[in-house]
N, C-alpha and C positions, 0 to 999 in steps of 0.2 A: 099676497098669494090669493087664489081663488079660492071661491065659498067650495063647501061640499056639495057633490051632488055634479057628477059627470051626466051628463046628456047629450047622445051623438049628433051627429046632425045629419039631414035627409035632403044630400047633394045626391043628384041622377049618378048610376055607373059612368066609367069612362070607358070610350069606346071598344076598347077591347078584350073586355071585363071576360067574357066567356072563353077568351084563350090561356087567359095567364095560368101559369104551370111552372112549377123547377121540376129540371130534371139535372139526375147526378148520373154520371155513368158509374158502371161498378167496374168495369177493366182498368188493368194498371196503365196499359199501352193505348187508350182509347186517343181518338182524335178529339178531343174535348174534355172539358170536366166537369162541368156544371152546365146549364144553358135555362134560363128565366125568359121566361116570355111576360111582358108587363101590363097592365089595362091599359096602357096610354098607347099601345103600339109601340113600346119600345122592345127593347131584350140587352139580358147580358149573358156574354159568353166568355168562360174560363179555361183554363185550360193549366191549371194547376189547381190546388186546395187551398189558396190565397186568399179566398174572401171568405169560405165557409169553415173556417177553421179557427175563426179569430176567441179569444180569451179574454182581452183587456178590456175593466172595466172603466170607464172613462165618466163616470152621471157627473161630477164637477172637478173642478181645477182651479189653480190660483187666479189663471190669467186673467179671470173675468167672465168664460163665457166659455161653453164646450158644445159638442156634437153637433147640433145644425149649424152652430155658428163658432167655430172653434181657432183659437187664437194659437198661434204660432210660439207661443213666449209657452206655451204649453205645454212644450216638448212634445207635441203633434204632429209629424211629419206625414203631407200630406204630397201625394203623388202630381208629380206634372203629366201631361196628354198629348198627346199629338190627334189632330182633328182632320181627316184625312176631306176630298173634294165633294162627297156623298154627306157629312156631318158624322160618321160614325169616329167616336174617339176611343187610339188603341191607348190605354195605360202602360206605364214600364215595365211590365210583368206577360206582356202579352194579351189582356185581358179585353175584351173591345165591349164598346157600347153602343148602339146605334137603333135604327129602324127596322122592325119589321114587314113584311109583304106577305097577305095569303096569297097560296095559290092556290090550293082546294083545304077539302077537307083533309084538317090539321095537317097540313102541308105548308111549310114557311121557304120563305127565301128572306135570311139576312141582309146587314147594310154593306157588305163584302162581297155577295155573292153568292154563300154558304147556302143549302138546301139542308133542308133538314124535314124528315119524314116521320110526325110520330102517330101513326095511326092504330102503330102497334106497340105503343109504348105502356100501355096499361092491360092489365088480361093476364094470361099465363106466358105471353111472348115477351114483354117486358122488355121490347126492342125500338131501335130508332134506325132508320137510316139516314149518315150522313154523309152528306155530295160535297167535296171539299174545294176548295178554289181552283185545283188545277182539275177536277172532275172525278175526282176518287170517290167511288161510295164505299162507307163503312158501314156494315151491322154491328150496332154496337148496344150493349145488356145495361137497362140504367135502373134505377131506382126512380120514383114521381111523386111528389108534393102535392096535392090540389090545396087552393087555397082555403084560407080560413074565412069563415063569412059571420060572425060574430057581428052586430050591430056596432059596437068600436071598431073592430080591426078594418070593417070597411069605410068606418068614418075615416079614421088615418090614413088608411095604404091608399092613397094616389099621387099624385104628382102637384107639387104646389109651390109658387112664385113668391120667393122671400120680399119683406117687407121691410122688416126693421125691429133694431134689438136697442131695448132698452134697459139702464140696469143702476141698481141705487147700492153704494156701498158703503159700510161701518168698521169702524176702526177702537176697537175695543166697548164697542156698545155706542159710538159717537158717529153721528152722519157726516161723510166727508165729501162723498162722489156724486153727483149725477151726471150720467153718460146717454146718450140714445146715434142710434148712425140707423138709415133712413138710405133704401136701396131702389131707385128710381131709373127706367130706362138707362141701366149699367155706371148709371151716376151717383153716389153717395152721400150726404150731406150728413154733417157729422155736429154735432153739441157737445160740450163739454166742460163742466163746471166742478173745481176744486175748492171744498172750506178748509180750510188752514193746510192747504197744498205747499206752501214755502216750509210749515214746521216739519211736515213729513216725507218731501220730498217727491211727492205726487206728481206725474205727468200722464198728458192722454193715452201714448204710448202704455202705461201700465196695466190700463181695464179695455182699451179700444184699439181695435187690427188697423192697420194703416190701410191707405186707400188700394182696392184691387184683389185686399184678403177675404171679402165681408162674401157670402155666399149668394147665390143669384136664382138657385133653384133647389130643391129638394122632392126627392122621392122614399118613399114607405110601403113595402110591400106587403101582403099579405103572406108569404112564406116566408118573412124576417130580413130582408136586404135592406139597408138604407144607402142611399148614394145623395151626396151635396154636389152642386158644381159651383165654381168660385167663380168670380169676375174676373181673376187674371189669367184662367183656364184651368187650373186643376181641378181633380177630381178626386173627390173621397166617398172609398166604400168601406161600409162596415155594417155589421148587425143589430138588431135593435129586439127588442122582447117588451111584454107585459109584465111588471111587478106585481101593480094590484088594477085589473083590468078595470074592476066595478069603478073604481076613484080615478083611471084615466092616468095613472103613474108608469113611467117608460122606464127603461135599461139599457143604455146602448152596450156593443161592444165593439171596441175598433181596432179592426184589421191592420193599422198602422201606426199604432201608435207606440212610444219609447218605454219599453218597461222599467229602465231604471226611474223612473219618476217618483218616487216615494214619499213626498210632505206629505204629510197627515192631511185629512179633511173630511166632513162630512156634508152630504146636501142629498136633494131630490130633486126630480124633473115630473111637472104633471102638465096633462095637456084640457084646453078646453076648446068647444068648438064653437061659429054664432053667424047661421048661416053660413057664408063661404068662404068664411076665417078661421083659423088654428092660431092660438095662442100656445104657446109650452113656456112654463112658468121655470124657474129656477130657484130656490134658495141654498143658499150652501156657506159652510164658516169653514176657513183656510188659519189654521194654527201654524203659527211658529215663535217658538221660545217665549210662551206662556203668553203671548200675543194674538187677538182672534183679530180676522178680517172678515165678514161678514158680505156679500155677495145676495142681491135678489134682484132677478131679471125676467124679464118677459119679452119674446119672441113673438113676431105677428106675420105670419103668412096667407095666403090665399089661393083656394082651389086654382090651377091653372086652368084655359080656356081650353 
């Protein structure tokens, strides 16, 4: 695990750092539910309480590996996408992803279509207009987020190019596993070594996602969104928070995931930065039937371009 002693790091804004904004609507009937505008020039648009509503706490799991890089054996059900001829992908919920376009001040045009007018979204008007695809404008009353600018939160929340997870595991205090999988122009390259894997019945499948599950991108918002996208196309959204900011220790919580999940466990997740690298560490022990499995990983990412 890393030494004490969090230090951000002093990567330039991303280009669209003076737009980003959530806005929630407050009507039950609104044309929308949420809508993020991102630094990267992305945005996300909801249209139910799907992502902002989530509960489940997910910091570790048996499988091996969780939230930026989250294994399937985890009982994690993570959403497929459909990726429309512009890149924007709707989720099965309705919920789309894509690019934004200004058009003036605080004037957008989404990757659909959608116009959306917040010029008057903050003040006593607390209003948006929104121009819907077949050209409907709504006034619609929201609520607005500005982001958090905290020296970590901005170190985190951008948009960043997975790299590779690596992770050592114990089996009642005894070293059994070394794992690492290495994510290369949508290619994979995987390692994987078992000690006394015939007594326990070890396989890679156990602590490593097969080829196409390992994650290919990640984003961090500074009003709480994290989104993954996987190399075989899905997409996973969920929330994320500060436990203890000064030491650089996360929280996720994921909008999708199986609540019957109940083995026992404990672990942590802390992030370190080094230049225009992210590490996020993991230790965590997985109990069952007076049995510990002992789990410590480290995640390597890179600001994207």
């Amino acid at each position: 695990m890393p030494s004490a002693g969090f230090e951000p790091n002093n990567l330039p804004d991303e280009p669209y750092a003076e737009d980003a904004v959530l806005i929630v609507a407050e009507e039950r009937y609104a044309p929308f539910h949420t809508l993020e505008l991102m630094p990267d020039g992305s945005y996300l648009l909801t249209y139910n309480s799907y992502v902002h509503t989530s509960s489940v706490r997910v910091a570790a799991n048996a499988g091996g590996s969780f939230s930026v890089y989250k294994n399937r054996k985890a009982k994690v059900v993570r959403a497929g996408s459909v990726t429309d001829e512009n890149g924007t992908v709707r989720l099965p919920d309705g919920s789309e992803y894509g690019r934004f376009a200004r058009l003036g001040d605080k004037r957008y045009r989404l990757g659909r279509g959608v116009e959306v007018d917040l010029r008057d979204a903050t003040g006593a008007d607390r209003t948006v207009y929104y121009r819907n695809y077949d050209g409907t404008v709504s006034r619609v009353y929201v609520s607005v987020s500005e982001p958090v600018v905290s020296s970590a939160t901005k170190s985190l929340c951008r948009t960043w190019d997975y790299n590779s997870f690596e992770m050592w595991a114990y089996w009642n205090g005894k070293y059994i596993v070394h794992g690492k999988q290495t994510v290369n122009d949508g290619e994979v390259d995987t390692y994987f070594k078992a000690i006394g894997g015939d007594m326990l019945g070890i396989s890679k499948e156990d602590f490593l996602d097969e080829d196409g599950e390992q994650c290919r991108k990640v984003i961090f918002t500074s009003v709480g969104t994290y989104i993954c996208f996987y190399l075989d196309g899905d997409v996973e959204v969920a929330r994320w928070s500060w436990t203890d900011e000064a030491q650089g220790t996360l929280h996720y919580e994921d909008s999708m995931a199986n609540e019957d999940y109940d083995d026992e466990w404990d672990g942590y997740v802390t992030v370190r930065f080094a230049g225009r690298q992210m590490r996020i560490y993991e230790d965590y022990t997985y109990w069952e039937d007076n049995m510990s499995t002992r789990v410590v990983a480290v995640n390597t990412l890179t600001a994207a371009d």
